[in-house]
C-alpha positions in Angstrom: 41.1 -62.5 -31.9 39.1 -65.0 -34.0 35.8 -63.4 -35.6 32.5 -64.8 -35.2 29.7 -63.9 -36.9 27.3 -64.9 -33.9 28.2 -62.4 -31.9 27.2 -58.6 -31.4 30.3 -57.5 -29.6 33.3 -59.7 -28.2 35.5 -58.0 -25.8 39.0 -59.7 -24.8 41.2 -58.0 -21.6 39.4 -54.9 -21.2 41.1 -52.5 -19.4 39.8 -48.5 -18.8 41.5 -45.8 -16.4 40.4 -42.6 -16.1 42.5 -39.6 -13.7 41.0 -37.9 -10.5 43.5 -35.2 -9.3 46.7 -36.8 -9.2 45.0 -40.4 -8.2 44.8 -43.2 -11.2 41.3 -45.1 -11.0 40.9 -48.3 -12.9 37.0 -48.6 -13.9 37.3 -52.0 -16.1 40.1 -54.5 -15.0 40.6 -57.1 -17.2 36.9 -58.1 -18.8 36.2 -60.5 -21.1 32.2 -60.8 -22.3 30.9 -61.9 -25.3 27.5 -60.6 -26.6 25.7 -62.6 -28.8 23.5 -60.9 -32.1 19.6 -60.4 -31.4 20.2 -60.6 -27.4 18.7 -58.4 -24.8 21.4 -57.8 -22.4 21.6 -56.1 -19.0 24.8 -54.8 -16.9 24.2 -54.7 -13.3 26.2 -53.9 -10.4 26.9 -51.4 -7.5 27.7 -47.7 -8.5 31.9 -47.8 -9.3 31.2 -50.8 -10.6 32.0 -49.8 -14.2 29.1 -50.8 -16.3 28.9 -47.3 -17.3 31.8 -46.5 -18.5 31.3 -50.4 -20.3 28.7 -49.0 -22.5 30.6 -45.9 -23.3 32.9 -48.0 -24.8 30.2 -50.1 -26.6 28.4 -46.9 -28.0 32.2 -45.6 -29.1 31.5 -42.8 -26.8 34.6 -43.9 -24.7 38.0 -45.3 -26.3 39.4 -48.8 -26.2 42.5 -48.0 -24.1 43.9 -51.7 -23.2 42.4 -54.9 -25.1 40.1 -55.7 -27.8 36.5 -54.9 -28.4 35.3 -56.3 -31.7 31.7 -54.7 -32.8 30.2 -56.9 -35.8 33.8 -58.6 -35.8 35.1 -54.6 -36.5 38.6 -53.7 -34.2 36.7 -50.4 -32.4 40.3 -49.6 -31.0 41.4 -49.3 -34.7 38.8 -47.3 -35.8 39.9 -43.4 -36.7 37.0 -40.8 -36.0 35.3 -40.9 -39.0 34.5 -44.3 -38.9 33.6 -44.5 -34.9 30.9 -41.5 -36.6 29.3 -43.7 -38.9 28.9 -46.4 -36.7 27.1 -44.3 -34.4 25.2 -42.9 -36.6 23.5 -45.6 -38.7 24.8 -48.6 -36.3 23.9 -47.9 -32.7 20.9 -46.2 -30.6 20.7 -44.5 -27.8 17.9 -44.3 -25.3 18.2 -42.7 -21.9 17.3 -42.3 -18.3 16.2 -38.4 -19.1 15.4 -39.1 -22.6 17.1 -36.0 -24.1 14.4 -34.9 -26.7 14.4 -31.9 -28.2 11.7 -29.6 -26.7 10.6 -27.3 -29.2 10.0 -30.3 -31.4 7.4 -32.6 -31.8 7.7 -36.6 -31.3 7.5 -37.2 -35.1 10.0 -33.9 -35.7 12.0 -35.7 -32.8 12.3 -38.5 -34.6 12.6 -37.3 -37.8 15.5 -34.8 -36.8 17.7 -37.7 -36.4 16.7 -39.4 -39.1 17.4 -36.1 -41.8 21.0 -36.7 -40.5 21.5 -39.4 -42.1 20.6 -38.2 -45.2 17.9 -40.9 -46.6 15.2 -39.7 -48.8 12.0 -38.0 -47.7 10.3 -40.6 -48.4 12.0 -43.1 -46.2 12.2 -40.8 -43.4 8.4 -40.8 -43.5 7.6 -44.3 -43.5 10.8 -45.0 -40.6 9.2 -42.5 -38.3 5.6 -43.2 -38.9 6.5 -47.1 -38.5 8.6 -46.3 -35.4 6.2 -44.7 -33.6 3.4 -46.8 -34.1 5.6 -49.5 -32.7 5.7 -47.6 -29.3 1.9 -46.8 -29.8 2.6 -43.1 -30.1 1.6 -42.1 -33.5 -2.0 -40.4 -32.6 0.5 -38.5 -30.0 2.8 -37.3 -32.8 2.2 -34.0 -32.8 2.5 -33.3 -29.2 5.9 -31.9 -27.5 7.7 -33.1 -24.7 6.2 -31.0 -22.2 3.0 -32.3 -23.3 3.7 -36.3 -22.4 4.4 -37.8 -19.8 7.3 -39.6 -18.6 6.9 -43.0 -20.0 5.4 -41.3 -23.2 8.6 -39.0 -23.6 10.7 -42.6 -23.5 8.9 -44.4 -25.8 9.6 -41.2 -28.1 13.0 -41.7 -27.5 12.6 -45.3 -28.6 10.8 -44.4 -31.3 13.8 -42.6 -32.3 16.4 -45.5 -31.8 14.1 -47.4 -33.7 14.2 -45.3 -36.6 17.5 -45.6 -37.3 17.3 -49.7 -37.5 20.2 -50.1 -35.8 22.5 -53.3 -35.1 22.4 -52.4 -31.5 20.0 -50.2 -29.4 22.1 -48.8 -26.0 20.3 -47.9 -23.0 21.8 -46.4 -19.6 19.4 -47.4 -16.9 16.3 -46.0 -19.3 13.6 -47.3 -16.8 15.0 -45.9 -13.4 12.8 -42.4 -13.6 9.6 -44.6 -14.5 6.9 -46.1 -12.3 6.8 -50.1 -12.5 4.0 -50.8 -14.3 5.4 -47.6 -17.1 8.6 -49.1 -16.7 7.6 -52.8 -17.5 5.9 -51.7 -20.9 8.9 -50.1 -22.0 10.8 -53.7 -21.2 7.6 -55.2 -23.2 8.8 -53.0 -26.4 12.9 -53.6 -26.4 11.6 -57.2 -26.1 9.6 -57.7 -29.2 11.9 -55.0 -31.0 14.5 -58.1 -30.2 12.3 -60.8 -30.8 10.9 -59.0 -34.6 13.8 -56.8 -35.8 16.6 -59.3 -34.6 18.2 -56.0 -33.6 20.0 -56.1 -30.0 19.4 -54.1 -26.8 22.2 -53.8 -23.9 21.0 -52.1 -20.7 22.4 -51.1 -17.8 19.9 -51.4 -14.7 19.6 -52.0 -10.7 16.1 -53.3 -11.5 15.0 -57.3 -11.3 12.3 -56.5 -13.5 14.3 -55.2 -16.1 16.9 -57.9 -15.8 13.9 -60.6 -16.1 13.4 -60.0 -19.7 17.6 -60.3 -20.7 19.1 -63.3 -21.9 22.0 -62.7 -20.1 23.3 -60.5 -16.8 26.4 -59.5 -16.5 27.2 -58.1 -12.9 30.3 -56.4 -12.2 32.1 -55.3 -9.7 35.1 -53.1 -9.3 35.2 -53.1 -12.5 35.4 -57.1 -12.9 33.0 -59.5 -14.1 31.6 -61.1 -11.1 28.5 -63.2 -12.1 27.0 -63.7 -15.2 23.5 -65.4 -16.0 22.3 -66.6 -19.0 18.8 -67.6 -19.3 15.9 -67.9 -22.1 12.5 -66.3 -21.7 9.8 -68.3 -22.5 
């Protein structure tokens, strides 16, 4: 596979089974996508469609069992465990639908908790979380715990957080689908200027229109194919 150093993530022949009792299912069949650096991507289609288990395999949650998935131009399926670590660590964030904070800790210790694991100095950590959430507009908020905020408050934590780590890639599993619209529409306005300032990338899955309207590209599978894929600019 020839590298190229515009693109976020180029998959080639994709192919991902998984047993149920004695019955083999095939999730991704065959998928080739390219993801281009400093996008905001969705992934849309029916439940079974796959897209799931897709970004497991982006966020090297999953394994690449069949074909190629180059991350930065990096062979994923020849990376041992150590390495797959690292790049999760300092290379991709996660946000999701239930946002998974920690609830005896605040939304700066929530972010900060994360960051202390990667070791940077005190310092740093400071200014990252401070900086991170005053991007989400949650920094008078930052001493408050989970229980305390709301819903579209304890995501924008959680953002906060995948902001922190300046990552090459921010992963999200359907993180607007427990919001209201309008909640849910703010979120999308932050993951769009953290792509349109940071030149980091964001990949989505989503049922949502409104959430694909701010993605350069769609991709829609199906049965675990590509179906349908839309490319647009915003503007």
């Amino acid at each position: 596979m020839k590298n190229d150093d515009s693109l976020l993530y180029k998959i080639e022949e994709l192919v991902f089974s998984y047993s149920l009792g004695k019955q083999q299912i095939e999730a991704i069949r065959g998928l080739n996508i390219n993801i281009p650096r400093s996008s905001l991507v969705t992934i849309s289609g029916p439940s079974g469609s796959g897209k799931s288990t897709l970004l497991n395999i982006l966020g090297l949650i999953e394994p690449v069992q069949n074909g190629t998935v180059l991350f930065q131009n990096e062979d994923i399926g020849q990376m041992d465990e150590k390495r797959k670590n690292q790049t999760r660590k300092f290379q991709i964030g996660f946000i999701f639908q239930q946002f998974h904070l920690i609830p005896v800790l605040t939304a700066e210790e929530n972010v900060r908790y994360f960051l202390s694991r990667q070791k940077l100095p005190q310092n740093e950590i400071k200014e990252r979380t401070e900086d991170s959430l005053q991007s989400v507009g949650l920094w008078e908020h930052r001493m408050k715990k989970p229980s305390q905020l709301s819903g579209g408050q304890k995501q924008r934590v959680a953002i906060a957080r995948a902001i922190a780590k300046q990552p090459a890639v921010i992963i999200g599993d359907e993180p607007t689908a427990s919001l209201d619209q309008k909640t849910g529409q703010e979120i999308m306005e932050i993951l769009a200027e953290l792509v349109a300032k940071n030149k980091s990338s964001v990949i989505l899955t989503t049922h949502d229109s409104m959430v694909q309207s701010y993605a350069s590209q769609n991709f829609h599978l199906q049965d675990g194919r590509l179906v349908d894929e839309l490319c647009k600019r915003r503007g």
